[in-house]
C-alpha positions in Angstrom: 108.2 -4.9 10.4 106.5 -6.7 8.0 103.4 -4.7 7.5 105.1 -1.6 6.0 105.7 -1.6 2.5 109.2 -3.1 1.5 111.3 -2.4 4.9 113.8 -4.8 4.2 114.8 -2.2 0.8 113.6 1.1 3.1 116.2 0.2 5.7 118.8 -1.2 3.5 118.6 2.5 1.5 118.3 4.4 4.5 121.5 3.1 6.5 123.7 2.9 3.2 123.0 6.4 1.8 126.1 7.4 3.2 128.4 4.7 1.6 126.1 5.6 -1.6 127.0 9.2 -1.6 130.7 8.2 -1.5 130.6 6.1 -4.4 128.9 9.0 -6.1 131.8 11.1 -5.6 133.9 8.4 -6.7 131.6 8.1 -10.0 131.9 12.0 -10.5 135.8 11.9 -9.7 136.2 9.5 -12.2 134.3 11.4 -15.2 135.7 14.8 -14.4 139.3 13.8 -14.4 139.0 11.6 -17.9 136.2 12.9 -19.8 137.4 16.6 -20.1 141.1 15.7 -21.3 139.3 14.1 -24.2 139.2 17.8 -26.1 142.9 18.4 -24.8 144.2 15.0 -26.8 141.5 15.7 -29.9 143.2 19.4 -30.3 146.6 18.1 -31.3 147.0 16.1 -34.8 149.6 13.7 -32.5 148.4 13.8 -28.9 146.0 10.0 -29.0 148.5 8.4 -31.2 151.4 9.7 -28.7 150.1 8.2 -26.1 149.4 4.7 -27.3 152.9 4.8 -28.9 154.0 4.7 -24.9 151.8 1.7 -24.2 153.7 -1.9 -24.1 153.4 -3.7 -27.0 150.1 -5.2 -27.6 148.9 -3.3 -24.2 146.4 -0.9 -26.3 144.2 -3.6 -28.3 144.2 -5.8 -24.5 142.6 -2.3 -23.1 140.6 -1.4 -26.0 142.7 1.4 -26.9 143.2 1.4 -30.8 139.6 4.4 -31.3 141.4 7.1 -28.8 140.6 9.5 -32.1 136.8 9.1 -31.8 134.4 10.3 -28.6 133.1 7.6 -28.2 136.1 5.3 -28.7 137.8 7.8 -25.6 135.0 7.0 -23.4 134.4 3.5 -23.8 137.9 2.8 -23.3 138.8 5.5 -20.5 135.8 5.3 -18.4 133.5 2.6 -19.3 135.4 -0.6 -20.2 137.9 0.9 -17.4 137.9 2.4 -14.8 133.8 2.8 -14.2 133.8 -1.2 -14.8 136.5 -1.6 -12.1 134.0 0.8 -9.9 131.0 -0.5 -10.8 132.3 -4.2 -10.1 133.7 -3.2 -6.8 130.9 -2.0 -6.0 128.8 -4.5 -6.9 131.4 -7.0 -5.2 131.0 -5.4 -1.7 127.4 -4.5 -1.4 126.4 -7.7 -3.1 128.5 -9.8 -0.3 127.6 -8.1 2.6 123.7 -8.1 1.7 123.0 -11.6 2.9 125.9 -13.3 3.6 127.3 -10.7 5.5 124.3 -10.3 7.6 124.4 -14.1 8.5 127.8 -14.3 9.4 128.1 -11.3 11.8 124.4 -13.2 13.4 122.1 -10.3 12.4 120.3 -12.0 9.6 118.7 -14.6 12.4 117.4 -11.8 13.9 116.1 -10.3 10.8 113.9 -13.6 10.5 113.1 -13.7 14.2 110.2 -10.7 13.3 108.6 -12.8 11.0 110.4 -12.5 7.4 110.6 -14.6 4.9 113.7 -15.4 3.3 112.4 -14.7 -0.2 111.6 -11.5 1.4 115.1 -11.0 3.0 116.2 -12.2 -1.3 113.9 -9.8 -2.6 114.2 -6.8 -0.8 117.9 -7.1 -0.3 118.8 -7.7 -3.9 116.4 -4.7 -5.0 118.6 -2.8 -2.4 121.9 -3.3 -4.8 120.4 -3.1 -7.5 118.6 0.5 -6.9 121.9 1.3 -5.6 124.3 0.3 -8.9 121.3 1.6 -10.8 121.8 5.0 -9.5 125.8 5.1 -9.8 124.4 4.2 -13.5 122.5 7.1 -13.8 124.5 9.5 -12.4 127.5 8.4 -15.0 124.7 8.8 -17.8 123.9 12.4 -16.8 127.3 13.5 -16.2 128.8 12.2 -19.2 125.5 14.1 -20.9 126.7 17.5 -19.3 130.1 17.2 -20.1 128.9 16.0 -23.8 129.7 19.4 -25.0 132.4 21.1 -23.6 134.6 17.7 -24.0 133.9 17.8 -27.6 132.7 13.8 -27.3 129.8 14.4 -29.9 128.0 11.3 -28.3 123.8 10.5 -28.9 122.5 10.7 -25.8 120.2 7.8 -26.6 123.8 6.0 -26.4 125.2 7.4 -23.8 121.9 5.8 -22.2 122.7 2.5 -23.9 126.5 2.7 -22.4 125.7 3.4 -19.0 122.8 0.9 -19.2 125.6 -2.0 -20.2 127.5 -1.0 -17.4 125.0 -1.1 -15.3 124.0 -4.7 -16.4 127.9 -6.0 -15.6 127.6 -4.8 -12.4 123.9 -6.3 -12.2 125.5 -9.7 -13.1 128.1 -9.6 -11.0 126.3 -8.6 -7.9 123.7 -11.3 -9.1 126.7 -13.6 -8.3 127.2 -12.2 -5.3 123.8 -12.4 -3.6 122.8 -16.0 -4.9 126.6 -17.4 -3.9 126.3 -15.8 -0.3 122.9 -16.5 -0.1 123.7 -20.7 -0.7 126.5 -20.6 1.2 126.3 -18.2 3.8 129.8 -17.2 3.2 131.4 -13.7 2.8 134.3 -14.7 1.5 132.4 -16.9 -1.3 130.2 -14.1 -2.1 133.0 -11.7 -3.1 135.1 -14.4 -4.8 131.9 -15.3 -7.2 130.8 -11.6 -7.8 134.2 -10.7 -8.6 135.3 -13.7 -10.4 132.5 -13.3 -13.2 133.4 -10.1 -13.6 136.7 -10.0 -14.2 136.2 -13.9 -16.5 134.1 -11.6 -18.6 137.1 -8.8 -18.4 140.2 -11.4 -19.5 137.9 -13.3 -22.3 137.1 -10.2 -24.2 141.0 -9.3 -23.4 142.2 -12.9 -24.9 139.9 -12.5 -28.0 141.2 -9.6 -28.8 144.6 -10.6 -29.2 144.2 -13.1 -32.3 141.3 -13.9 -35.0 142.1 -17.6 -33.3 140.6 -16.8 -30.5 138.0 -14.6 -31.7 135.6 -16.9 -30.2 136.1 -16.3 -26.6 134.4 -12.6 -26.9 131.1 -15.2 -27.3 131.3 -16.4 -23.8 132.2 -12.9 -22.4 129.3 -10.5 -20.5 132.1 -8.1 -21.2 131.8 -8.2 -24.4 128.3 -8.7 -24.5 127.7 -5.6 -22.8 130.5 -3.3 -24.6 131.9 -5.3 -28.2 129.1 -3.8 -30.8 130.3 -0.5 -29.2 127.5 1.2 -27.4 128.2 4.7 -27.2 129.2 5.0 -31.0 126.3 2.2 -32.3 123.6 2.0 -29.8 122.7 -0.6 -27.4 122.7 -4.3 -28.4 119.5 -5.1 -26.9 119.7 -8.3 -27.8 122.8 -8.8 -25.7 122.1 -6.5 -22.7 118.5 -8.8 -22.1 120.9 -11.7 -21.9 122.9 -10.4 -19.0 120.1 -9.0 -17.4 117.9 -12.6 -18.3 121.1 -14.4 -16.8 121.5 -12.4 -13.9 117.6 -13.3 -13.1 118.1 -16.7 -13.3 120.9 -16.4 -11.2 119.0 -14.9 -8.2 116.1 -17.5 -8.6 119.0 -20.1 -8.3 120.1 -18.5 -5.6 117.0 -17.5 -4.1 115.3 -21.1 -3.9 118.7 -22.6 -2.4 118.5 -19.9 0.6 114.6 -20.9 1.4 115.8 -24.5 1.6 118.7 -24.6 3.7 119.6 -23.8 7.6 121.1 -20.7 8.6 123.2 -20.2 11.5 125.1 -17.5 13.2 
């Protein structure tokens, strides 16, 4: 096993591509029933303002709702900050959780190191493994978003719809960063999720709290969320300064995690 080039990452890709393709189609579902409606709402003087008016109290600035009017307002808030960051997380959350700690709970992963590998192989290659996979979800937001560009109306630089998807990308980098070091110290499932989710959806409610009042602007400084989405990527750019800190942090965080797992026992 060991003298082929990553087979760890080869095999991980190889048995997943199915659950991959379905989280494609979830990707594409997810663009093709948002982004279109955007040149529906833009055609009528009323139709954005409408439907914020029907929003609770307070509801729209909590989602991010107040630029409907603009493209790239309508896409941040629709797809990216939403539902593509509940995806993406989800996402990250299950693959992340059942890459090492999921392996040593159902006994497999002791069989994994039986032929030989190292566990900063099994760290390595497994973690690549997610990553390539978010990485692709990523991508194929980026390019779909691009086709749609026109027909929607959107009006978006590509060079930011690039910087969008590549925030995204980095939440569910961070969370899934969670994930792997977490199940890889612990050995526990159940740990695994609760960390990968848990820093995603921190992020989610301190960018939601700072929203609310100028006294608590200060939260959106502790929040990947906003980090990765408050200078507004798809209407601005990238904030590269911001996106190298969640992807810096999420490095760290596998190194953590990675050193912890070639220290301890592991056990079926």
């Amino acid at each position: 096993m060991t003298t082929s080039f990553l087979p760890l990452l080869r095999r991980n890709l190889a048995d997943s591509w199915r659950g991959t393709l379905g989280w494609t189609i979830g990707f594409v579902a997810a663009i093709m029933l948002y982004i279109p409606l955007y040149s529906s709402f833009s055609a009528q003087d009323t139709g954005f303002q409408d439907l914020i008016d029907t929003l609770p109290s307070g509801l729209a600035t909590t989602l991010g709702f107040q630029d409907l009017t603009s493209g790239a307002g309508y896409v941040q808030a629709t797809f990216l900050g939403l539902i593509g960051f509940a995806l993406m997380t989800i996402a990250a959350t299950l693959w992340s959780s059942a890459a090492i700690a999921g392996d040593e709970e159902s006994g497999s992963l002791e069989l994994t190191l039986a032929h030989g590998v190292s566990r900063v192989q099994i760290m390595v290659e497994r973690s690549l493994a997610v990553i390539l996979r978010l990485t692709w979800l990523a991508a194929v937001s980026a390019l779909l978003i691009l086709a749609l560009n026109d027909s929607a109306g959107t009006k978006l630089e590509p060079a930011n719809i690039v910087g969008g998807c590549l925030a995204l990308l980095g939440l569910g980098v961070l969370a899934a960063s969670f994930g792997l070091a977490v199940g890889a110290i612990t050995g526990r499932r159940s740990f695994a999720s609760a960390s990968a989710a848990g820093i995603a959806l921190l992020g989610y409610v301190l960018n939601s709290l700072g929203n609310q009042s100028a006294d608590v602007d200060w939260l959106h400084n502790i929040s990947p969320y906003d980090w990765a989405f408050g200078n507004s990527p798809l209407r601005d750019g990238a904030d590269w300064d911001s996106l190298g800190l969640i992807y810096g942090i999420s490095v760290v965080v596998l190194v953590i995690g990675g050193i912890a797992f070639n220290r301890r026992d592991v056990s079926a």
